[in-house]
C-alpha positions in Angstrom: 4.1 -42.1 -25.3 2.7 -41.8 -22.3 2.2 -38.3 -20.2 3.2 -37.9 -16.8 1.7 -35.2 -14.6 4.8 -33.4 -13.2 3.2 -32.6 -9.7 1.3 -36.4 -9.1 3.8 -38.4 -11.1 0.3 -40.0 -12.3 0.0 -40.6 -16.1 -2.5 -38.4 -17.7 -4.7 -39.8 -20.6 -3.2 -39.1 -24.3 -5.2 -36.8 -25.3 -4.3 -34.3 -22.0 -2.8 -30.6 -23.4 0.2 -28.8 -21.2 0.7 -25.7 -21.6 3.5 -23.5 -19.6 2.1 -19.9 -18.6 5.2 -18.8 -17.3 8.9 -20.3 -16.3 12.1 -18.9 -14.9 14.9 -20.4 -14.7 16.6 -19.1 -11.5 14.4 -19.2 -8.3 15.7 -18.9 -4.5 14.0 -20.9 -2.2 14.1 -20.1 1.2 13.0 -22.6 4.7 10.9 -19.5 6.2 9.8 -19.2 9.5 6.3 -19.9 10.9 3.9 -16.8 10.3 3.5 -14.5 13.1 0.9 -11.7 12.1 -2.0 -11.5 10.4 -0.8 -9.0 8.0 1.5 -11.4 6.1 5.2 -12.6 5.3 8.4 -10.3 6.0 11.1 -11.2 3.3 13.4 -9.7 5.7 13.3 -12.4 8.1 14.9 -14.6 5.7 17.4 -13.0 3.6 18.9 -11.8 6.4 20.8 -14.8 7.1 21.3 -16.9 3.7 23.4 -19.4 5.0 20.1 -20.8 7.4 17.3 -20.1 5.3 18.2 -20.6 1.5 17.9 -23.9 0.4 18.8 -24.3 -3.0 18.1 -22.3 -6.2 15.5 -24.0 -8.7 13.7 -23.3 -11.7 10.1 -22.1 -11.2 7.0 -22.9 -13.9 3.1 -22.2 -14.0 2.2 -25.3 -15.9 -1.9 -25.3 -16.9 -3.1 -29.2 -17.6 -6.0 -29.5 -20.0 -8.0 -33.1 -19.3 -10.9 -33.7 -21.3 -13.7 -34.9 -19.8 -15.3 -38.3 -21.5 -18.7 -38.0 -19.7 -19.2 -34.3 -21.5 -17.5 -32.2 -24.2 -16.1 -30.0 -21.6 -12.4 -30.0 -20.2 -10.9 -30.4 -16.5 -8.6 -27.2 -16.0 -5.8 -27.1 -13.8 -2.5 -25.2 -12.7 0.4 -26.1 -11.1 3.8 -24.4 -9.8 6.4 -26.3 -10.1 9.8 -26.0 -8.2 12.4 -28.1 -10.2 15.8 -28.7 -10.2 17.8 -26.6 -12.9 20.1 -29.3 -14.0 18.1 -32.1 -14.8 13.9 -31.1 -14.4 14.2 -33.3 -11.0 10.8 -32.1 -9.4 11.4 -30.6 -5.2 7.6 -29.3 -4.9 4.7 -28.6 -6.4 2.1 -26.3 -5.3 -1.6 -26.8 -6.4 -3.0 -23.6 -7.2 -6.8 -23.9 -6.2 -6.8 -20.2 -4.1 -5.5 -17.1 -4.2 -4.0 -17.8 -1.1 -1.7 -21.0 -2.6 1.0 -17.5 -3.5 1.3 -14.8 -1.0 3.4 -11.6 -1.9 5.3 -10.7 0.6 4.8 -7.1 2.5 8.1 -5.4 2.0 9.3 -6.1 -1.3 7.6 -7.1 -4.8 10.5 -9.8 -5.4 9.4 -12.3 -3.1 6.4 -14.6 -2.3 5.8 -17.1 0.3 4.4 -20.4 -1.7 2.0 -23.1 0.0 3.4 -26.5 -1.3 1.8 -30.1 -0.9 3.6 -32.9 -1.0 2.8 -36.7 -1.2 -0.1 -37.6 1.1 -1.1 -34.4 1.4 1.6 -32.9 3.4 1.6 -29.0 2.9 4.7 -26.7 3.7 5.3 -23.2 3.2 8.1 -22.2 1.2 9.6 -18.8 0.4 11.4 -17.5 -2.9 12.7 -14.2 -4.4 13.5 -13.6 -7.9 16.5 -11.6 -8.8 14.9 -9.5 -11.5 12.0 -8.1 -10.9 10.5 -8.1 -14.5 10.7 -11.8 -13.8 8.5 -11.5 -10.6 6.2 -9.0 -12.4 5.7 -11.6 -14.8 5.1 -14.2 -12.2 1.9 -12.2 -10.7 0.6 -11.0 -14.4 0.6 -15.2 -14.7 -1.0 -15.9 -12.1 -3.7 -12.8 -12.1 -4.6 -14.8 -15.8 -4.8 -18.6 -14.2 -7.2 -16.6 -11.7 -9.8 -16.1 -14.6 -9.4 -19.0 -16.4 -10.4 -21.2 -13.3 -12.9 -18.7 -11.8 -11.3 -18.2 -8.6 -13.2 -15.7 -6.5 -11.4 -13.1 -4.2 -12.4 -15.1 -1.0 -10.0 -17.6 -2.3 -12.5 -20.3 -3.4 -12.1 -22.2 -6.6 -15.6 -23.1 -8.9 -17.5 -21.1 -11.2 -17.0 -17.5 -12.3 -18.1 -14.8 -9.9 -21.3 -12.7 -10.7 -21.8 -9.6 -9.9 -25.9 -9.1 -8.8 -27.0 -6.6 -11.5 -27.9 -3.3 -9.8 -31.4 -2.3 -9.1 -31.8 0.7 -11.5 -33.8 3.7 -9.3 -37.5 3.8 -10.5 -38.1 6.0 -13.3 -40.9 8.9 -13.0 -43.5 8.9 -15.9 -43.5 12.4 -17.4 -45.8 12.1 -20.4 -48.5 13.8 -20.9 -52.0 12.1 -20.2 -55.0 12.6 -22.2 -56.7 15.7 -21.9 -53.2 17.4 -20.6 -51.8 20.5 -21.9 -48.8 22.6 -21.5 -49.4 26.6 -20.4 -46.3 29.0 -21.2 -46.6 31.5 -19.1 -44.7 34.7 -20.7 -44.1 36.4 -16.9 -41.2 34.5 -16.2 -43.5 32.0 -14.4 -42.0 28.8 -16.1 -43.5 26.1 -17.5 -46.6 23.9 -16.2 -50.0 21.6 -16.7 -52.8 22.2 -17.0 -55.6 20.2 -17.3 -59.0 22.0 -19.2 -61.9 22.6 -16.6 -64.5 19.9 -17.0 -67.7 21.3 -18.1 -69.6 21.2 -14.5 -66.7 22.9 -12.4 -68.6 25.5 -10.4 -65.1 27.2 -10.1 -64.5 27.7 -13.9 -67.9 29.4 -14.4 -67.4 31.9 -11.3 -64.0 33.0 -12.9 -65.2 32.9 -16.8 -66.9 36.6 -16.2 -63.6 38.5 -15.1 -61.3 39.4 -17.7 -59.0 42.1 -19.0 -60.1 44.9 -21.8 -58.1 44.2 -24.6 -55.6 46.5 -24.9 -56.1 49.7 -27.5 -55.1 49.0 -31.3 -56.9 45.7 -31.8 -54.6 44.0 -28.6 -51.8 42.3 -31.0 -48.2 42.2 -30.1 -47.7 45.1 -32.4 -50.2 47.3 -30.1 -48.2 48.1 -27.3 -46.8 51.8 -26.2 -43.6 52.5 -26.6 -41.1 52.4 -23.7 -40.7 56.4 -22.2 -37.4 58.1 -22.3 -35.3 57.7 -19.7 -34.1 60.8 -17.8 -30.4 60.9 -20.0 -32.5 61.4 -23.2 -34.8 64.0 -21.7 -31.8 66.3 -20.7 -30.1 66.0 -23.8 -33.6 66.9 -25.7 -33.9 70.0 -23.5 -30.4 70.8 -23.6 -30.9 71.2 -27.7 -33.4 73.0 -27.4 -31.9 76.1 -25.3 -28.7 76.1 -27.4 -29.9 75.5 -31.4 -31.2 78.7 -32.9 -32.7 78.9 -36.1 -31.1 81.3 -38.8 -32.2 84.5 -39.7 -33.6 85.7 -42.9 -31.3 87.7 -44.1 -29.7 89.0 -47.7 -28.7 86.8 -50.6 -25.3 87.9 -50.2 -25.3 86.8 -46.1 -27.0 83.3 -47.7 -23.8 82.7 -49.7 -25.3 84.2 -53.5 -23.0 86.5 -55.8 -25.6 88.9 -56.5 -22.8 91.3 -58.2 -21.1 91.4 -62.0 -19.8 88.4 -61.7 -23.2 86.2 -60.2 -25.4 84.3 -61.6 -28.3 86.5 -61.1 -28.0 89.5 -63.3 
């Protein structure tokens, strides 16, 4: 059985796949006025008199067409809104979508869209239309955000290949290893960390410093052979303090030391 393309009305070859990304079966479609700003569409202009501006209510579907391609073992990818006829499928207009611009959402409300249709010879037309749920319109742009990626369409509205991002130049990084011959001097003062690198031989500036140096410090000059810290001023008064008010005890008897010396003591 031969396959018809619902938007040409050209047969497609046999082995062509259809697949329906989305459909909703009740649509208003609205005649809208010609645009007047450059910010966008105003559902407001044309609910506010149905009677003029509605046209009919339709059935809505996002139909992707898989052709393979003979010459390669790729595929030809397209997607198509359809506006048909609830009753019997009868197609009213199809709208190519090759851009982000083909569907525009409108500016004060997320239930309609203003829908760039083309028509036979290449007649285009800009038709308006307003779901009455708006799950079904959320839907609607989740569908068409997906048919986006699939064909590679960039955000200036062009259709071809994916868009790549250029890679970002990563900032230059700084060689912190140590080179031969480098060291690393800790100094203990609180100085921090740095390099050194070991006087050459010849340096007239390392020989004129070599005979200046410390005297070791008494005690064979180990960690171990340092003074101990003074007292501060709190112990020093509670020292002297001590001092005035401890008194040793006086010799005195062994009775005054706490000894029974009498019938009943121990010493007898």
């Amino acid at each position: 059985m031969e396959t018809i393309d619902p938007a040409t009305g050209q047969p497609l070859p046999n082995d062509a796949i259809q697949r329906i990304l989305f459909i909703a079966n009740s649509v208003h479609v609205y005649n809208i006025p010609p645009l007047t700003s450059t910010r966008g569409y105003v559902a407001a202009a044309w609910t506010a008199d149905n009677s003029k501006r509605q046209i009919f209510t339709a059935r809505i579907r996002i139909l992707e067409t898989a052709i393979p391609n003979p010459s390669s073992t790729g595929e030809t990818i397209k997607t198509d809104i359809l506006l048909e006829d609830p009753k019997n499928g009868q197609l009213f207009a199809a709208a190519p979508y090759t851009a982000s611009s083909v569907v525009e959402q409108v500016l004060d409300s997320s239930r309609f869209f203003a829908v760039r249709v083309q028509g036979e010879g290449g007649r285009k037309a800009v038709l308006g239309i307003g779901f009455e749920e708006r799950s079904e319109a959320f839907d609607f742009s989740v569908a068409l955000q997906e048919v986006r990626k699939t064909l590679g369409i960039e955000d200036n509205g062009k259709a071809g290949g994916k868009k790549v991002l250029k890679e970002d130049k990563l900032p230059e990084m700084k060689d912190f290893s140590l080179k031969e011959g480098e060291t690393i001097t800790v100094n203990i003062g609180g100085r921090g960390m740095g390099r050194r690198h070991p006087p050459k031989e010849d340096d007239q500036s390392s020989k004129g410093l070599s005979g200046f140096s410390l005297p070791p410090p008494p005690g064979g000059g180990g960690l171990g052979s340092f003074l101990p810290p003074p007292p501060s001023a709190q112990e020093i008064k509670t020292q002297k303090r001590l001092s005035q008010t401890f008194e040793p005890p006086r010799p005195g008897s062994i009775e005054d030391m706490g000894f029974d010396d009498g019938e009943f003591g121990e010493f007898q």
